[in-house]
N, C-alpha and C positions, 0 to 999 in steps of 0.2 A: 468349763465349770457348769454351764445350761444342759450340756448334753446327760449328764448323770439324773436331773430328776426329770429330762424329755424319756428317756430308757427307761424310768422307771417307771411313768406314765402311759407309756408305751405297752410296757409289759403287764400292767394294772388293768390296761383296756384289752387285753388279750384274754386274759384270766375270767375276767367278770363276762366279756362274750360267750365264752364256751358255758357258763352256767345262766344266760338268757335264751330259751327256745323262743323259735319265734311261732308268731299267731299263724293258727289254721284259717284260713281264708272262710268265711262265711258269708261272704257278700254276694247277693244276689246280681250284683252287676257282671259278674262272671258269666260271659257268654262264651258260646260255641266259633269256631272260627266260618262257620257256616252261616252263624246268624250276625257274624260280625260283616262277613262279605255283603249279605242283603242290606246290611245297613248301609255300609259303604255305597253298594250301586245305587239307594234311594237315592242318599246324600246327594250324589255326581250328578244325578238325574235332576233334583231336585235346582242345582246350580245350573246346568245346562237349560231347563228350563229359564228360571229368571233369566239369561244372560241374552237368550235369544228375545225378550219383549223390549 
């Protein structure tokens, strides 16, 4: 008996997605994967540091 309005809840969240676009990304936290590595090796750097005082 559940399964009739779980399907049709189902099929409800299927319909209403296809007429939701999603957001164009605008955020300036979008970096480069170039500028993401220099952050990373700061970081590392930055740990390897403290770890050795």
């Amino acid at each position: 008996m559940l399964a009739i309005p779980v399907w049709i809840l189902f099929e409800a969240g299927l319909y209403v997605s296809k007429m939701i676009k999603p957001r164009e990304s605008e955020d300036p936290s979008d970096i480069s994967d170039d500028e993401l590595e220099a952050e990373l090796e700061r970081a590392a750097a930055e740990i390897d540091d403290d770890s050795s005082h």
